[in-house]
N, C-alpha and C positions, 0 to 999 in steps of 0.2 A: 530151278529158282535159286538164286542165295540166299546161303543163309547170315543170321546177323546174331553175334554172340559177345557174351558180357560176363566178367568174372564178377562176385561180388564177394566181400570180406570182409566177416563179422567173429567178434576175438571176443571172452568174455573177460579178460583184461581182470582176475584177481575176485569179481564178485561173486555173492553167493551163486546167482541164477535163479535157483530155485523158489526165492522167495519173491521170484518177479520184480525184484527192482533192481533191473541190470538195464545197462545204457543201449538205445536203440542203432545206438551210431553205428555206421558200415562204412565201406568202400565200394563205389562204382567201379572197372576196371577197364577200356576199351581198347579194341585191338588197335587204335591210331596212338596209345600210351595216357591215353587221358582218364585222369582219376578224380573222381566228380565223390563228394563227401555225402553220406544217404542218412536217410534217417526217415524214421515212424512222424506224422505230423503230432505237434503239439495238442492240435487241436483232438485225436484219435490217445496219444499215450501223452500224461501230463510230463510237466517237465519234472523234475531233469533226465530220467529214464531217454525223452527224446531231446535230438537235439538241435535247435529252433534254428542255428544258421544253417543245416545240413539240408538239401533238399528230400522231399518226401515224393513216394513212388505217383503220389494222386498230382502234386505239380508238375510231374517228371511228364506224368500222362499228358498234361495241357498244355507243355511246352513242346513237347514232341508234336503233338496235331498244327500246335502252332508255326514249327518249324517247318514239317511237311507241306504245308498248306503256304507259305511263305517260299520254299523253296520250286515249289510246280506254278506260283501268281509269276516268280520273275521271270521263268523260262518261256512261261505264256504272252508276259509280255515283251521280251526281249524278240521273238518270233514277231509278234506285231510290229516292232520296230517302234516302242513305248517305250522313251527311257526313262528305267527308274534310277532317282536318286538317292530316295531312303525310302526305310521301309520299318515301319513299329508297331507292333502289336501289344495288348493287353489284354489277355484271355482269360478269362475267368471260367471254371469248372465248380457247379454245383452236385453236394453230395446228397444223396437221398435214397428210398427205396427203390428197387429198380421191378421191373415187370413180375420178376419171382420171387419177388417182398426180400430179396437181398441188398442191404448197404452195398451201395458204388456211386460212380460218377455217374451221374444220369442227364445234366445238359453241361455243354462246354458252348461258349461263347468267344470266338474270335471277333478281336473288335481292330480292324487293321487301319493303318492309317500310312497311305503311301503320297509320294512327293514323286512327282513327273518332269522333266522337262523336256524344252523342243528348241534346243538351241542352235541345232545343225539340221541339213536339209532332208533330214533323212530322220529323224524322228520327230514325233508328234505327239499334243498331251490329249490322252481319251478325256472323253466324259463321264460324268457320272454314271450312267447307265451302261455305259461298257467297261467299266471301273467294278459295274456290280456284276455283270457278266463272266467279268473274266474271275473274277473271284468263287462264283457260278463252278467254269472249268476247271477250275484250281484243283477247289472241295470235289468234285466228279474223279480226281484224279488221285488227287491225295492216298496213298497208300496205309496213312493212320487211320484218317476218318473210315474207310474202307475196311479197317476193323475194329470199330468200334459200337459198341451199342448204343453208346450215349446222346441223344437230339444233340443234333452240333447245328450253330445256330454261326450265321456269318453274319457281321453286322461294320460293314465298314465307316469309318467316320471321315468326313469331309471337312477342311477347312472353310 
């Protein structure tokens, strides 16, 4: 199997620490060079401790399933010969207790909204019900949802 690795870097930049009001801010590090800005959510450590444009590990969580799940819908439909034009989601992840009365993500909601078209002889636009199928295969395949505990709920939106 691969594996998949990430530096992260966290500096206490002059403050006390000890008195717990030091800033939650970090760095992502990935091996393609990309340094994504981290932080504790607001909503978890008040401000200014965290810090509110930095992304937090709990959205990191529902943008990852979200991309997952986005990146195995177009391979699925690109095999069907389903061209997609665009593809948007808005997922939303609720916090709550989870089975072993621990705080976590307990449902994520993908709510996807794709654009099709069939402008040449060789693709075709699905319908709704193989629009929710294939979203069906997606979530089956998804390698996040797959480790997650969270009810992941797919709910795609139609124009």
């Amino acid at each position: 199997m691969a594996l998949h690795t990430a530096q992260l870097i966290w500096q206490r930049q002059g403050q006390i620490f000890i008195d717990n009001q030091y800033s939650r801010g970090h760095e992502w590090h990935f091996d393609g060079g990309a340094i994504v800005a981290g932080s504790s959510s607001p909503d978890v450590v008040p401000l200014p401790m965290s810090v509110a444009e930095n992304v937090d590990p709990e959205e990191a969580v529902v943008a990852a399933l979200s991309s997952c799940h986005l990146l195995f819908f177009l391979s699925l439909a690109a095999k069907k010969k389903w061209r997609v034009d665009e593809y948007r989601d808005t997922p939303v992840g609720t916090m709550g207790p989870n089975a072993k009365g621990k705080i976590g993500l307990t449902h994520i909601t993908l709510r996807p909204q794709v654009v099709f078209s069939g402008v040449s002889p060789d693709a075709n636009i699905p319908s709704k019900e193989e629009v929710k199928a294939l979203h069906d295969r997606a979530h089956d395949f998804c390698y996040i949802a797959n480790s997650l505990s969270a009810e992941i709920f797919i709910d795609p939106v139609f124009e």
